[in-house]
C-alpha positions as CSV (number, residue, x, y, z in Angstrom):
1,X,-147.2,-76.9,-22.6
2,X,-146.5,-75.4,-18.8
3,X,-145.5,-72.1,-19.4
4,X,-142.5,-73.0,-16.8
5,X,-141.9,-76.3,-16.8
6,X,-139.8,-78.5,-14.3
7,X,-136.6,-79.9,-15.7
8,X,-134.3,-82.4,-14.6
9,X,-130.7,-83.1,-16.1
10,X,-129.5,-86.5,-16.7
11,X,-126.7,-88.3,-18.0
12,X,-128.3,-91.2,-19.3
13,X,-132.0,-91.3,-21.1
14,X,-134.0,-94.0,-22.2
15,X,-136.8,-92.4,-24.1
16,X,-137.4,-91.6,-27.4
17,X,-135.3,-88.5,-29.3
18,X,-137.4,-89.0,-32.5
19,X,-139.7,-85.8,-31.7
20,X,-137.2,-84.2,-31.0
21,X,-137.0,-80.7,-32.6
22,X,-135.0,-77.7,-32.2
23,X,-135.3,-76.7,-35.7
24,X,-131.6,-77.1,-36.7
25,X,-130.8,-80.5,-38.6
26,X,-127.6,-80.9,-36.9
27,X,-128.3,-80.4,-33.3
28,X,-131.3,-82.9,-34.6
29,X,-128.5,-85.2,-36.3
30,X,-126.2,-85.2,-33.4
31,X,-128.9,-86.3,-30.8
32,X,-130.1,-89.3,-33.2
33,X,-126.7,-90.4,-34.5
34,X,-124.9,-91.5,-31.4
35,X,-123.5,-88.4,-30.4
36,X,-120.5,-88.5,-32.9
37,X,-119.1,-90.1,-30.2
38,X,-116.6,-87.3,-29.6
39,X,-115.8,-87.8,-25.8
40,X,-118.2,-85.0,-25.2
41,X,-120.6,-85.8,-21.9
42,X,-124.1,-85.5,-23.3
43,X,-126.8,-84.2,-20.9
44,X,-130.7,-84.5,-21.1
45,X,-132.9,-82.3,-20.0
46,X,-136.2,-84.1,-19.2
47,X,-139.4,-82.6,-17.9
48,X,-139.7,-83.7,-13.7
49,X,-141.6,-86.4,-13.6
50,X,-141.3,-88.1,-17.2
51,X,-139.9,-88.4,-20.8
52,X,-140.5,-85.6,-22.3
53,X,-137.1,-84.4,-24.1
54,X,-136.9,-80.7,-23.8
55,X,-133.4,-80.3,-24.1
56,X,-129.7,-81.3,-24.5
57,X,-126.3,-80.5,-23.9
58,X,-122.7,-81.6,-24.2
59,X,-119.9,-80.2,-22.1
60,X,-116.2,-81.3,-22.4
61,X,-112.9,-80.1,-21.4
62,X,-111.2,-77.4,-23.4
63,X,-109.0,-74.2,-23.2
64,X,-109.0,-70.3,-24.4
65,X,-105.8,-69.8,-25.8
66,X,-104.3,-65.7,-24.3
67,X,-102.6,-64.3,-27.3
68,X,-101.1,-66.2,-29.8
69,X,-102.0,-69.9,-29.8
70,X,-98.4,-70.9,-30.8
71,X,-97.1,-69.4,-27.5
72,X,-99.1,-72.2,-25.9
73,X,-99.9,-70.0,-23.3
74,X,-103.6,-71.6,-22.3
75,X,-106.5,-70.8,-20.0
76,X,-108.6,-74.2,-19.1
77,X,-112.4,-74.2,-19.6
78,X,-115.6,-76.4,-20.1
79,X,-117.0,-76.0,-23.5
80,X,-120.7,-76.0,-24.0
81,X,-120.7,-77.9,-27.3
82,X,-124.2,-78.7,-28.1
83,X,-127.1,-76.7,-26.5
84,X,-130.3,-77.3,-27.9
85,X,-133.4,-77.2,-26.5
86,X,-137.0,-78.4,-28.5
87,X,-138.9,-75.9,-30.4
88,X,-141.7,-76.6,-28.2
89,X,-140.2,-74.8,-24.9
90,X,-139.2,-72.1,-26.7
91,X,-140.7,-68.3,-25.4
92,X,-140.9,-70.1,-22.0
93,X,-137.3,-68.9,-20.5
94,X,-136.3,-72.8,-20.7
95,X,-133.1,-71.8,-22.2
96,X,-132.4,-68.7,-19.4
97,X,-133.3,-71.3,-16.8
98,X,-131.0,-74.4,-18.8
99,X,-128.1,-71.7,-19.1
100,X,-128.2,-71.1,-15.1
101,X,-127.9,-74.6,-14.8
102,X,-125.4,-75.2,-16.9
103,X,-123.1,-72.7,-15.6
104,X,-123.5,-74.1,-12.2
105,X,-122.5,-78.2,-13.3
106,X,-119.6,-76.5,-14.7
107,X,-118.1,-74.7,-11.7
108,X,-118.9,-78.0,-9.9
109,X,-116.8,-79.6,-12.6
110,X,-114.4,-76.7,-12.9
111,X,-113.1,-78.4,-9.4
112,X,-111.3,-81.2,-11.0
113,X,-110.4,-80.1,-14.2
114,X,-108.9,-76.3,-12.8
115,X,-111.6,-74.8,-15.9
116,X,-111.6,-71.1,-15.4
117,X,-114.1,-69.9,-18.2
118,X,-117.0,-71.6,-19.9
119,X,-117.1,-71.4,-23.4
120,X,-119.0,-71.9,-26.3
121,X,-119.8,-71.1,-30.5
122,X,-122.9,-69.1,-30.8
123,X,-125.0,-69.6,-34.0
124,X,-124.5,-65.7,-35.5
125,X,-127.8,-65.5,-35.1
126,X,-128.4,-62.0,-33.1
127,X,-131.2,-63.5,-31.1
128,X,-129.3,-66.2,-29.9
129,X,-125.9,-64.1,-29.4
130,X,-128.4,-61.6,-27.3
131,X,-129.9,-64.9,-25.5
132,X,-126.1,-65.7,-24.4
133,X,-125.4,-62.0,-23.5
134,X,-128.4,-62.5,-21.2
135,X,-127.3,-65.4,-19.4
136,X,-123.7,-63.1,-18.8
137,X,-121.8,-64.9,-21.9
138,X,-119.5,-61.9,-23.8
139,X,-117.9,-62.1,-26.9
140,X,-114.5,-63.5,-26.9
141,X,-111.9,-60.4,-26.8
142,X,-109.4,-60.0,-30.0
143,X,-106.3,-61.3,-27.9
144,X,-108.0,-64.2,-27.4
145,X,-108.7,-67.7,-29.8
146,X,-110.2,-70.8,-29.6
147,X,-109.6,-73.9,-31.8
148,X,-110.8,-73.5,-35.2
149,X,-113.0,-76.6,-36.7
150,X,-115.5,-76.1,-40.0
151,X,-117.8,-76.9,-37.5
152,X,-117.4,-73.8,-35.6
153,X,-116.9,-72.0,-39.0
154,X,-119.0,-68.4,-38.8
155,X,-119.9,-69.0,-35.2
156,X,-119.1,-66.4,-32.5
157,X,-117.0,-67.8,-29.5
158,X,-118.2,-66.4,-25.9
159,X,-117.5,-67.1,-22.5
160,X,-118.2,-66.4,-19.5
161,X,-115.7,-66.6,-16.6
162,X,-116.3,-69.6,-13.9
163,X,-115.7,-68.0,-9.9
């Protein structure tokens, strides 16, 4: 593997996810099993110049809700729903690099849906809470909530503000 490699992001991809690996069986799951088709926009990240998967991600429209949720009082943001990137590119700054990118589609996208944060669920993992922190992601403060799912059950919600 390039200890760098050149990535391009796509919205559509015709190669094969079956190698894909990012060592958690849902991330895995989701990329094989259509997507869940949950309205989210699925990006893949493909090495410049062929197939290889490295990575993907889903972003979709959400909010950060500023107090109590029932005061409907809302801030609009792009979730990053599913980040994962192949266990081969890890220890190569892929996901640093991905994160930069991924920031950047969503203040382009942050144009037309008014998004002012982008948010996401980290794994409680400290390594991959510290990778966020990295990439300028903090810890969602007390008088703030996102939805709750059991999917997100455990995780940590972050953000990072978009502008």
């Amino acid at each position: 593997m390039d200890s760098n490699p050149a990535f391009d992001i796509d919205i559509e991809f015709y190669g094969d996810v079956t190698d894909f690996d990012c060592g958690f069986a849902v991330f895995n799951s989701y990329l094989r099993d259509k997507f869940l088709d949950d309205g989210a926009a699925v990006h893949y990240v493909t090495r410049t110049g062929n197939e290889d998967l490295i990575a993907y991600f889903s972003l979709l429209a959400s909010c950060i809700f500023l107090g109590d949720p029932k005061d409907s009082n809302i801030m609009p943001a792009i979730e990053l729903k599913m980040f994962a990137v192949d266990k081969r590119y890890r220890g190569q700054n892929v996901s640093g690099k991905l994160l930069e990118a991924i920031y950047d589609l969503a203040a382009d996208y942050s144009h037309y849906v008014g998004a002012k944060a982008l948010i996401l669920y980290s794994v409680p993992a400290e390594k991959v809470v510290r990778m966020y922190e990295r990439s300028g992601f903090e810890k969602m403060p007390e008088n703030y909530s996102m939805y709750k799912s059991d999917f997100n059950e455990g995780c940590i919600p972050m953000y990072k503000p978009i502008g």
